[in-house]
C-alpha angles and dihedrals in degrees: 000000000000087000102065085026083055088044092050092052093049100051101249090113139030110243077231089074099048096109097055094046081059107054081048095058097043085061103049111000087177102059097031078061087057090047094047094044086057100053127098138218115271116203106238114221096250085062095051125088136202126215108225108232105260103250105223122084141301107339091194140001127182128164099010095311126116114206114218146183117253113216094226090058134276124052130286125206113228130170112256 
């Protein structure tokens, strides 16, 4: 089944729902190809990346408010 081979490989669909995709596809080819045309990429986990929080001081404040690293990740508001 090149069509949901071609899917997996291009990251439309996890190699995990194969199966399913091909009993799908087994039932009505013509309307599992317009499913699978319609889908999108999704990024898998080992593709996304994370930016460490600078670790010096305040990177903003505005209105009073002091935006700060967290240091587990991401930024915390806090008055100045």
């Amino acid at each position: 089944m090149t069509l949901i081979d071609d899917a997996i490989r291009a990251g439309e669909i996890p190699e995990s729902r194969r199966a399913h995709y091909e009993t799908l596809y087994a039932r009505d080819p013509k309307g599992t190809a317009k499913l699978l045309a319609s889908l999108e990429p999704v990024p898998s986990l080992g593709r996304l990346t994370t930016v460490p929080a600078p670790t010096r001081g305040p990177i903003a404040s505005a209105a009073g408010l002091a935006v700060k690293p967290h240091p587990m990740g991401g930024y915390v508001a806090e008055r100045s």
